[in-house]
MDAnalysis code that builds the backbone (N, CA, C; Angstrom):
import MDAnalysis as mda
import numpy as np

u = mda.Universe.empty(330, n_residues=110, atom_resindex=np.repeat(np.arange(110), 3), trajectory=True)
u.add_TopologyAttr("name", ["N", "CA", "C"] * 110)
u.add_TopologyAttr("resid", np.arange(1, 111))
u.add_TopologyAttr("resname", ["UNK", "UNK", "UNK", "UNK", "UNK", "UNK", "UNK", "UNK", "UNK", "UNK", "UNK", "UNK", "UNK", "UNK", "UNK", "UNK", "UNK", "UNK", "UNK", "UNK", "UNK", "UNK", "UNK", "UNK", "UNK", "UNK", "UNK", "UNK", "UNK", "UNK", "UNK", "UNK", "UNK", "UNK", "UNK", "UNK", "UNK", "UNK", "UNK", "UNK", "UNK", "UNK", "UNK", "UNK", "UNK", "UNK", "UNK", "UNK", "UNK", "UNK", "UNK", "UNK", "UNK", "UNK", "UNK", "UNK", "UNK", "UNK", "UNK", "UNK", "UNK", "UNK", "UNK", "UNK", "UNK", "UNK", "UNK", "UNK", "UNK", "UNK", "UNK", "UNK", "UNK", "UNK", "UNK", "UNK", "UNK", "UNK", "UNK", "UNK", "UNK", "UNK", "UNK", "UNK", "UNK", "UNK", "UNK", "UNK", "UNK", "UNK", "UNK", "UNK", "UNK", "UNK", "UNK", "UNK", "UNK", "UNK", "UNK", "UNK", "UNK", "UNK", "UNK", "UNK", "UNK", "UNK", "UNK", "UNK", "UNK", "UNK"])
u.atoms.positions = np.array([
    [90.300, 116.479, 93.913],
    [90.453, 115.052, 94.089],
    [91.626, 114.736, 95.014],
    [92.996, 115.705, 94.746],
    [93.709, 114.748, 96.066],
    [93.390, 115.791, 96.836],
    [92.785, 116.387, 97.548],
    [92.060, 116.792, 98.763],
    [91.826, 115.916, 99.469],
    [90.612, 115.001, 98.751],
    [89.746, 114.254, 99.494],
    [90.574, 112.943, 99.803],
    [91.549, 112.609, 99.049],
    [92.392, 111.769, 99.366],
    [93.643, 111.799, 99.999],
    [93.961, 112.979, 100.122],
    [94.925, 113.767, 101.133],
    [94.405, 113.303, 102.748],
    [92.957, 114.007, 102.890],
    [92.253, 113.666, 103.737],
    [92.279, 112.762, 104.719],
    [91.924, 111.580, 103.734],
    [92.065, 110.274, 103.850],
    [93.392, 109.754, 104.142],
    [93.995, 110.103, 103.928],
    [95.526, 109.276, 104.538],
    [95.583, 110.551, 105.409],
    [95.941, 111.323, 105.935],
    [95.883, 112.060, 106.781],
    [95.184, 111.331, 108.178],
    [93.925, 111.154, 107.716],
    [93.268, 110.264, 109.130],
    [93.693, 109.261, 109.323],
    [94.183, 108.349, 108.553],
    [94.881, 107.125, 109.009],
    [96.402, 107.558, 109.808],
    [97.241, 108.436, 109.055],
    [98.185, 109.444, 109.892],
    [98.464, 109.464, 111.586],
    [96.789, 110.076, 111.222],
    [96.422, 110.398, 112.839],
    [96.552, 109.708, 113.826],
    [95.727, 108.986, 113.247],
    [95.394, 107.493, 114.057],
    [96.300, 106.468, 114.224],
    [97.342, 106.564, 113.275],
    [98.922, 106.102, 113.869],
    [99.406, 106.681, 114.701],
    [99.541, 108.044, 115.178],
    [99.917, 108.800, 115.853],
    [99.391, 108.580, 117.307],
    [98.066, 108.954, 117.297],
    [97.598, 108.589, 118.444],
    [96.881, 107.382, 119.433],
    [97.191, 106.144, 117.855],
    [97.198, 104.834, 118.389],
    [98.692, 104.484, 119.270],
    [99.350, 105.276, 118.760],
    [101.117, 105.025, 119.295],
    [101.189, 105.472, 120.704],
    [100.347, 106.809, 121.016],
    [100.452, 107.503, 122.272],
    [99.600, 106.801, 123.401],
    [98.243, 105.906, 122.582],
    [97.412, 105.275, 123.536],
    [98.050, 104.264, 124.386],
    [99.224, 103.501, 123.344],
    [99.454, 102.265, 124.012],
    [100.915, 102.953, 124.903],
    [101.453, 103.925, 124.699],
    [102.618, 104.489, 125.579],
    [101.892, 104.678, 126.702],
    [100.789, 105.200, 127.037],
    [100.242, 105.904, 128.036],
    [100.299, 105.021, 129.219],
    [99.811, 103.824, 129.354],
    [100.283, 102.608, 129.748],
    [101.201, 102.576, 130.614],
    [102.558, 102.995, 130.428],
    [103.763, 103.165, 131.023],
    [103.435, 104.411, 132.160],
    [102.095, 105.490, 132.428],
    [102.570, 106.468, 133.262],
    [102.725, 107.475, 132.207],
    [102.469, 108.519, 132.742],
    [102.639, 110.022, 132.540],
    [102.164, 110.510, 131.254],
    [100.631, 110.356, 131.434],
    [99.592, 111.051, 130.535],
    [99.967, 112.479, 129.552],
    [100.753, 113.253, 130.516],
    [101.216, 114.811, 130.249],
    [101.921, 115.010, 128.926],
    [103.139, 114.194, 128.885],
    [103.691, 114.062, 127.600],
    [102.527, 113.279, 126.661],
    [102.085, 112.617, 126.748],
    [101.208, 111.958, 125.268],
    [100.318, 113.134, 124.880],
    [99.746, 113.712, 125.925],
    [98.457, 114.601, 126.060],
    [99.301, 115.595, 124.951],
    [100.554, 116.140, 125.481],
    [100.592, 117.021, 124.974],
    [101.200, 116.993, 123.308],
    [101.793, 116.251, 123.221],
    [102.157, 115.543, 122.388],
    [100.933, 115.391, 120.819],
    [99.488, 114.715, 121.589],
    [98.969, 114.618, 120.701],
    [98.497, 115.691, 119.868],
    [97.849, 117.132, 121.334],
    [97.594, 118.106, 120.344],
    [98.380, 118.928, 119.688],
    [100.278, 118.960, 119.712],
    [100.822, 119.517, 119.417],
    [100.753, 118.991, 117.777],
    [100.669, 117.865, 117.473],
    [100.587, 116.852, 116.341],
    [99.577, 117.487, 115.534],
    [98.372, 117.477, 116.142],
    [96.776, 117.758, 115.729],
    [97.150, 119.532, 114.875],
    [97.837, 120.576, 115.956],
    [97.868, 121.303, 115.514],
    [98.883, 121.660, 114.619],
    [99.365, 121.180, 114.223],
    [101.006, 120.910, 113.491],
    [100.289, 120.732, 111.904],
    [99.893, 119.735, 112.365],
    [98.697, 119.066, 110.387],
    [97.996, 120.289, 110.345],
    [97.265, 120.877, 111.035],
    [96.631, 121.976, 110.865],
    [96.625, 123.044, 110.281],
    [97.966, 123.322, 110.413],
    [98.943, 124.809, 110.008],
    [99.398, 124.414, 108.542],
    [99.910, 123.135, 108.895],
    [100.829, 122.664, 108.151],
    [99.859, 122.733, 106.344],
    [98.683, 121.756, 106.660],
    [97.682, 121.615, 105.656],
    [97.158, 123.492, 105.117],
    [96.809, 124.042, 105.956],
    [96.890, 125.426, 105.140],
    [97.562, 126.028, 104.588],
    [99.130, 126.223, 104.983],
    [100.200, 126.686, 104.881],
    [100.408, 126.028, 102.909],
    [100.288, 124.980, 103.090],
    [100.500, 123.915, 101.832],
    [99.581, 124.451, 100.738],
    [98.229, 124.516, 101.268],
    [97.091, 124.844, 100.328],
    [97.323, 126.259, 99.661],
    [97.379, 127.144, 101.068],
    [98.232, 128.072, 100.591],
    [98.996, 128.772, 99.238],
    [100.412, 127.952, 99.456],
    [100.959, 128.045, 98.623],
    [100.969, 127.205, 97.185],
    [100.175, 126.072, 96.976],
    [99.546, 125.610, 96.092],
    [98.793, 127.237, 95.196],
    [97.679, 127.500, 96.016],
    [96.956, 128.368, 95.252],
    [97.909, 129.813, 94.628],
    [99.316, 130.262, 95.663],
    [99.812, 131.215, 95.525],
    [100.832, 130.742, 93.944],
    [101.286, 129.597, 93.795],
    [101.928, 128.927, 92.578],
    [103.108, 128.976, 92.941],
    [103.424, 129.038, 94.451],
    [104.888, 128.456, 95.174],
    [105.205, 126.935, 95.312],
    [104.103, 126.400, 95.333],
    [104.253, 124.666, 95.378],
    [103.157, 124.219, 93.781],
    [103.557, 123.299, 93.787],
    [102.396, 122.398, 92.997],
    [100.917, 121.998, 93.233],
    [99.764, 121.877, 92.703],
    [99.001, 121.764, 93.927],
    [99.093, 120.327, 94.559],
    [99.692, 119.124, 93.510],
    [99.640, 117.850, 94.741],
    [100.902, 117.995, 95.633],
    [101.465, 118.989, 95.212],
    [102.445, 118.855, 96.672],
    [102.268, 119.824, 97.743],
    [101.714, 120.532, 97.100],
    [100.858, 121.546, 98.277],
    [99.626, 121.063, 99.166],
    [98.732, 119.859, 98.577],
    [98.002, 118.952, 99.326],
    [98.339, 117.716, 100.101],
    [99.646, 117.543, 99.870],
    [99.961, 116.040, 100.365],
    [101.274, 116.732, 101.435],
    [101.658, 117.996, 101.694],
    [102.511, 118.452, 102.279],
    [102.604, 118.420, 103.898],
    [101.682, 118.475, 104.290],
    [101.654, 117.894, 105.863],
    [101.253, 116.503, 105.736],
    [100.963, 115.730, 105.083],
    [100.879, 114.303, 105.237],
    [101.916, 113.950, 105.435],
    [102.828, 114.348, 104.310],
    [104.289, 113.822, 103.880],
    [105.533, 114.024, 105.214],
    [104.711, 115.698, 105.384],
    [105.715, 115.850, 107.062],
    [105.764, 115.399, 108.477],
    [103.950, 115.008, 108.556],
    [103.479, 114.534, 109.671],
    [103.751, 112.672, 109.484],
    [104.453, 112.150, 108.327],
    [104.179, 110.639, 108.847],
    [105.696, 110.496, 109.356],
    [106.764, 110.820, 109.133],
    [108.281, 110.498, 110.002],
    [107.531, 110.561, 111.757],
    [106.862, 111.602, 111.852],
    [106.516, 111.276, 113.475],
    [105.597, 110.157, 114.152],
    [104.819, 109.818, 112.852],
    [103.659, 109.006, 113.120],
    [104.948, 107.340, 113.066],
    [105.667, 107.358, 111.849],
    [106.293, 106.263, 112.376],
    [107.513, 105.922, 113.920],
    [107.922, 107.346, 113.899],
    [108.701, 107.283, 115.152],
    [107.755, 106.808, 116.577],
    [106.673, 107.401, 116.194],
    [105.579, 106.719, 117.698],
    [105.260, 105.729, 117.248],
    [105.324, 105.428, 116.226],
    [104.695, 103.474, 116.466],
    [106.091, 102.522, 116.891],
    [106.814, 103.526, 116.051],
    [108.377, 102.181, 116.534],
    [108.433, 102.238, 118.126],
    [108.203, 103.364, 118.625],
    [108.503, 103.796, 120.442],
    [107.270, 102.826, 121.065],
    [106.282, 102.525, 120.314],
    [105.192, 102.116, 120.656],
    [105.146, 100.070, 120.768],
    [106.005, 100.427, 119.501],
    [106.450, 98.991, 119.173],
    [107.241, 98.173, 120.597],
    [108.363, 99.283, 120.193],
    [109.306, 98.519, 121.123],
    [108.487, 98.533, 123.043],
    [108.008, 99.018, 122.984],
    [107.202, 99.756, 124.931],
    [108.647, 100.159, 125.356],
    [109.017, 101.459, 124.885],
    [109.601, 101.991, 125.494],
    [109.768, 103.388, 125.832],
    [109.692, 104.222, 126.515],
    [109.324, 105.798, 126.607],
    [109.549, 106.268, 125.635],
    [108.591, 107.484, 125.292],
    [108.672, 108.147, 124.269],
    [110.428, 108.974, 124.529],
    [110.350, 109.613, 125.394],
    [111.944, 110.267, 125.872],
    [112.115, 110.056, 126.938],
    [113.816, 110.222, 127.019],
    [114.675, 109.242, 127.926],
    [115.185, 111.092, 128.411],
    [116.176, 110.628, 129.585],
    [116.859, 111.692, 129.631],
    [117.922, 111.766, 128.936],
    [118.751, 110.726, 128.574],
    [119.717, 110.029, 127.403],
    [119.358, 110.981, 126.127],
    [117.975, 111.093, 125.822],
    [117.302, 111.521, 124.555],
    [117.277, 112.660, 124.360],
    [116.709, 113.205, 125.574],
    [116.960, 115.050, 125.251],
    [118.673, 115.067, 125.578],
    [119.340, 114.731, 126.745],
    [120.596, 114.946, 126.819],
    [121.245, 115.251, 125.022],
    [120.843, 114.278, 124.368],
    [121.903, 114.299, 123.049],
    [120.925, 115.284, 122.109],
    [119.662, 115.556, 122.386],
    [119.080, 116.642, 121.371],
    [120.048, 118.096, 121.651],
    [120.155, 117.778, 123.501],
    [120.284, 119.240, 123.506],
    [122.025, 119.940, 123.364],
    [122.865, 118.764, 122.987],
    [124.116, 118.664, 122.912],
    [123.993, 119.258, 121.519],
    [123.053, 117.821, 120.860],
    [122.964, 118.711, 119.409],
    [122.516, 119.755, 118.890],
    [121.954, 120.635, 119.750],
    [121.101, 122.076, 119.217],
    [122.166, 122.795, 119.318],
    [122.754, 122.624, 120.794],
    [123.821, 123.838, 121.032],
    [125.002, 123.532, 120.386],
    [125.288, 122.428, 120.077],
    [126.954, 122.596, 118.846],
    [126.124, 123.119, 117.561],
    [125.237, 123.070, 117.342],
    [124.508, 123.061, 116.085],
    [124.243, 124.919, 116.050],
    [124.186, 125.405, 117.284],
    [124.014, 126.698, 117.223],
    [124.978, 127.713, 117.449],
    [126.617, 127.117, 118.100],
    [127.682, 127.441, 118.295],
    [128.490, 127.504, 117.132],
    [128.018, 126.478, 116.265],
    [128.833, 126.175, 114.945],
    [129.237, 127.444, 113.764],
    [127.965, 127.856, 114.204],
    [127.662, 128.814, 113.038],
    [128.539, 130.299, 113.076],
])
């Protein structure tokens, strides 16, 4: 039962996701959405087995082993609707600039 309802919000998920990328596209440069979307597509993918997975292995629970890529895949689904919201590029150079400040103190730290 939450399979089938896993499912089900899962596709609505989606379809936040790639309702967010339709209306970015708009702005120019297909490449990032494109890639973007199937990186998403395949992300739930892994993610949803990986979960089921360990549901059946008795490392997770099984509703948290079914709802486990839902739960991970919607922070992105809302970050593209807010980017979507506002019409403003998905990434800036501003944007990676400070990811990549933050990876490397983040990897120096240690």
């Amino acid at each position: 039962q939450h399979k089938m309802m896993s499912w089900a919000v899962s596709c609505l998920i989606i379809f936040l996701c790639g309702a967010s990328l339709g209306a970015t596209i708009r702005r120019g440069r297909i490449e990032i959405q494109a890639l973007l979307a199937t990186i998403s597509v395949i992300l739930y993918y892994s993610m949803e087995l990986t979960g089921v997975r360990w549901a059946r292995m008795g490392v997770l629970s099984p509703w948290l082993g079914t709802w486990a890529a839902n739960i991970m895949l919607l922070p992105l689904g809302l970050f593209l609707l807010s980017k979507a919201q506002k019409d403003t590029r998905l990434f800036t150079k501003i944007d990676l600039s400070a990811f990549w400040a933050w990876a490397k103190h983040r990897t120096t730290s240690k």
